[in-house]
N, C-alpha and C positions, 0 to 999 in steps of 0.2 A: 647676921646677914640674911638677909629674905629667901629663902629658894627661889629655884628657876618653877614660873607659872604653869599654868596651863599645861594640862598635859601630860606627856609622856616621856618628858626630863626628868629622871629623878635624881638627886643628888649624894653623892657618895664623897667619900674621905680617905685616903689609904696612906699610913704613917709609917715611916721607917725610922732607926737613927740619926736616920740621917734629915729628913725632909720630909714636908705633908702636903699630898698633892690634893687636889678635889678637882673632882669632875662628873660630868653629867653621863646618863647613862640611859640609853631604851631599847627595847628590842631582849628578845630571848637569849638567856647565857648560854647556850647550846647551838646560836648563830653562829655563821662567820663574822670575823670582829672587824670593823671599820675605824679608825682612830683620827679625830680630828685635831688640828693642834693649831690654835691661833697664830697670829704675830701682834706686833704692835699698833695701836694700844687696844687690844681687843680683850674680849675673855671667853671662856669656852657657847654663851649662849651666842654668839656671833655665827655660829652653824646650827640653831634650832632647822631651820629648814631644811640643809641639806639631811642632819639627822632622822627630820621627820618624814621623810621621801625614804632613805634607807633602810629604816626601820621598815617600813609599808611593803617595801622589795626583799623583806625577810634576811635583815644585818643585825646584829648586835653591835649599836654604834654609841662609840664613848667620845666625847669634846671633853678637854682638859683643859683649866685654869693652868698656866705656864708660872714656875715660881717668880714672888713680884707682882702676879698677878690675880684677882679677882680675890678667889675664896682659898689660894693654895698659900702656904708658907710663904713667908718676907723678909729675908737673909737682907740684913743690915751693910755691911760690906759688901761695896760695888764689883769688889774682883768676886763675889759668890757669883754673878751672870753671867760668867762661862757657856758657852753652848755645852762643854764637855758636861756641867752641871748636869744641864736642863736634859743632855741625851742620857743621863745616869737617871734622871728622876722619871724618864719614859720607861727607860728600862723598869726601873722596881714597879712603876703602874701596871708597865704589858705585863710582867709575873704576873702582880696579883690577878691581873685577870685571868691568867690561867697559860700564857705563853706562847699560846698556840701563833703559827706568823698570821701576821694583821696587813690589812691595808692599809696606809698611812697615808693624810691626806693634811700639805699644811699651807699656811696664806702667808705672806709676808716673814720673818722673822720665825715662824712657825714652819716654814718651807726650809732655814737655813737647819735645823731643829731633826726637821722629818730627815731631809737629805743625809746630812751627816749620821744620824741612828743606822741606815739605812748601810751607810758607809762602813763603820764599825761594830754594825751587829747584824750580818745581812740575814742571819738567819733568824728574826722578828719580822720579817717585809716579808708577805706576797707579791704588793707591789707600792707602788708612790704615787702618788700625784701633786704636783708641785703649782701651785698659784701666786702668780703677781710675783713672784722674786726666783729667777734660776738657782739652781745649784752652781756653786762654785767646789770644783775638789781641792783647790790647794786654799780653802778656806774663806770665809765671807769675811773683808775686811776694807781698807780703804785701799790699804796696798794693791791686791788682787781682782778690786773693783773700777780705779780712777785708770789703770790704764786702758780699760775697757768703754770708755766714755767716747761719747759721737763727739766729734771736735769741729765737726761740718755746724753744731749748735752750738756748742760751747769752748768757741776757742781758748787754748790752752791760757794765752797773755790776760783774758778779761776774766774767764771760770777756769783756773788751774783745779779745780779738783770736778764742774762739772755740778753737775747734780745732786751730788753728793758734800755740798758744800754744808749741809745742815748737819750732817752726820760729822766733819769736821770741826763746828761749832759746839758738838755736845764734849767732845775730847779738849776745846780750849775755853770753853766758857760754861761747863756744866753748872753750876749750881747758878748761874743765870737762867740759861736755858730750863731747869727745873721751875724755879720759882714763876716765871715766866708763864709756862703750861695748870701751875699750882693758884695763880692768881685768879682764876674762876674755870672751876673741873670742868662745868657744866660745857660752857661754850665755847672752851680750848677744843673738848671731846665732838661738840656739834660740828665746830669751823675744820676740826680735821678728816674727818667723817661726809665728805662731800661725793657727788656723783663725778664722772669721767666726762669731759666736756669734747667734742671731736674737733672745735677751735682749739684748742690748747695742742695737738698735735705738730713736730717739731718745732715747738715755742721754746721757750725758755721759762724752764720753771722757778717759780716763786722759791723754791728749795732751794736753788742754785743764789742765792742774795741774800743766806739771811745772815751771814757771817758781816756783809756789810750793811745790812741794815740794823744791826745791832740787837739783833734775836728773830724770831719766829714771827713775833706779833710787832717788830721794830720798838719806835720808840716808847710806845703805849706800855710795854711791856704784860701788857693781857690781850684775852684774844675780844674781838669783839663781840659786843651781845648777839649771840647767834641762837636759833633754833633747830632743833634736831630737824634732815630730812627723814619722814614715816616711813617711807619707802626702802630706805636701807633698815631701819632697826624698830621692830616692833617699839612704839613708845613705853613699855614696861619693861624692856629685857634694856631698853638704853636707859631707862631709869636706873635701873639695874647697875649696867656701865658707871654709870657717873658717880651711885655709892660706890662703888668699889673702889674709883680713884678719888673720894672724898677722904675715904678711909687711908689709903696709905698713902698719896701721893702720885706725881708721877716719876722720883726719883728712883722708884724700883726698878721702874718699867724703862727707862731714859738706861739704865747702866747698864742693861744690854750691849751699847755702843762704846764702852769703855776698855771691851776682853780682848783686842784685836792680835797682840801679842799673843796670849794663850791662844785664841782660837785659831790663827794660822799654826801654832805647834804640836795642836789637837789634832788638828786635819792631817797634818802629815805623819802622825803613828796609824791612818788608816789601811790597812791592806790593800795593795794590789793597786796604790796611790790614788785610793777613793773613788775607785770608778764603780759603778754601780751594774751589778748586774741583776736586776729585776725590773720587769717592766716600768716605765717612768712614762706620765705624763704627766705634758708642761700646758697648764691654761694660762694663759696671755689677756692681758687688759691693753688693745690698740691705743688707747688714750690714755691710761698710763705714763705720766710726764717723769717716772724716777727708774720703773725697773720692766717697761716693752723690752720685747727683743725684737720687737720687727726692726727693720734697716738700723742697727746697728749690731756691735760683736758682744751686747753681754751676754746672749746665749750659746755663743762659742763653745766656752771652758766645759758649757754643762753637755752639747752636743758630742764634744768627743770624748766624753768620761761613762758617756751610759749605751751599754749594749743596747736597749730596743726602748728607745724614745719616741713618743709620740706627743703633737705639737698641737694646741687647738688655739684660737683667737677670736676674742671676743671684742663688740664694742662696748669696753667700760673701760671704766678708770682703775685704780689701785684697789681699790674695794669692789672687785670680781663678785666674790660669794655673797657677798649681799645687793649687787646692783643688778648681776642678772642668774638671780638662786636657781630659777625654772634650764636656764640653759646651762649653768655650770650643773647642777645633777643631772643631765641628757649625756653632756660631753664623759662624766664620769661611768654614765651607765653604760656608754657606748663602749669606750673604753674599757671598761670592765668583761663587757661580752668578745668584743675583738680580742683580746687576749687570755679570752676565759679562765677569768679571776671568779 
């Protein structure tokens, strides 16, 4: 697999018995350590920017391939995508680098990841930073998620589950849903990878239909021929993206959705029932049609679980870190100095 370009990514591998994670790495090991952690379907150079701003402000900053994903290990069996996994394989990575508590910083799927570590091992966090998906403590799942859904959009009778109707599709039609995304990586990876529109604000998302439209891409069952936007992903590092899910799929990446069970009985052996006590900040996508918290309650659960939460809002879409990279490292730096991290 090619390494990450240009620069001052350099790429690392760290194997245990268990698992081998790879991730990218810049900045002096005698920094304070900054740790990025993707979500779906992303991979660790999805934070080249924010990396290369941190670095600059004197971090030792690491992005990690999440297992499943990119250059890291590819556990065959869908129950291996446990979040309890994915916070064991942080763990053994924060060792190797040396233990010290880090900043943890995650997007999507990478936020449920951060959050929970954070939860059961507070003493790895300085602090969090949480993008495009709140913390939930009693566990990221449909359970904990659908009763949280704005019903002023998506009334219960037409979207019983909401917005999250896609995420109910991978639980009753998965290996559709796989193939579906597998039938051209390229432009699955372009058409999901889109900017944050501010028309689409209280609409009704495309997400919320695809159980009746009989998948992701309906009847086509691929996505359509799309081209990457430049703007979110250096055209080499999303070249990058697309071997990676050429290479294995996207049913690694897809089974993440399948652990809801475990993962709500994970969260609840958290101490002190997951409330977090280290500074947390939440960056918000306003046009975000799956996981805003503006006017509605899915930032509830995460507000009363964290001692000193702080809240920034942006206009983008779900892909925050790559649509406004210049102001999410502002809002992080800010944050970083206000709570003198």
């Amino acid at each position: 697999m090619p390494s990450a370009s240009a620069s001052t990514l350099v790429s690392h591998t760290v194997s245990t018995p268990r698992h081998t994670t790879h991730y990218l790495e810049s900045g002096a090991a005698d920094r304070p350590l900054v740790i990025f952690v993707h979500g779906w379907p992303g991979i660790g150079l999805l934070w080249r920017a924010q990396m290369d701003a941190f670095t600059a402000d004197g971090w030792r900053c690491v992005a990690t391939d999440l297992r499943g994903y990119g250059q890291s290990a590819v556990p065959v069996a869908n129950d291996a995508y446990t979040i309890e996994a994915a916070v064991t394989d942080m763990a053994e990575l924060h060792d190797h680098l040396g233990g010290q508590p880090a900043i943890w910083v995650g997007h999507d799927w990478g936020s449920v990841v951060v959050g929970n570590l954070a939860a059961h091992h507070p003493h790895r966090s300085r602090g969090v930073v949480l993008t495009s998906l709140a913390y939930q403590p009693d566990g990221h799942a449909m359970r904990t998620l659908i009763p949280l859904v704005d019903r002023t959009i998506y009334p219960v009778s037409e979207y019983p589950d909401g917005q999250w109707d896609y995420y109910r599709y991978y639980t009753t039609h998965f290996e559709s849903a796989v193939a579906d995304l597998d039938a051209d990586p390229r432009s699955s990876l372009a058409s999901i990878f889109r900017p944050g529109d501010p028309a689409d604000v209280r609409k009704v998302s495309p997400n919320a239909r695809v159980s009746r439209n009989g998948g992701r891409f309906g009847s086509t069952h691929h996505a359509p021929p799309t081209e990457p936007d430049p703007n979110l992903w250096p055209p080499a590092d999303f070249d990058l993206l697309v071997k990676t899910f050429e290479a294995h799929g996207f049913r690694p990446s897809c089974a993440w959705y399948l652990n809801d069970d475990a993962n709500l009985a994970y969260a609840r052996t958290a101490p002190d029932g997951g409330r977090l006590s280290q500074p947390v900040l939440f960056v918000n996508g306003d046009f975000d049609q799956i996981c805003s918290i503006t006017g509605n309650r899915q930032g509830d659960p995460m507000r009363a679980s964290c001692t000193a939460l702080a809240e920034v809002s942006m206009p983008a879409g779900h892909w925050l870190p790559l649509e406004r990279k210049a102001e999410h490292v502002q809002a992080i730096r800010s944050w970083l100095r206000n709570e003198h991290l």
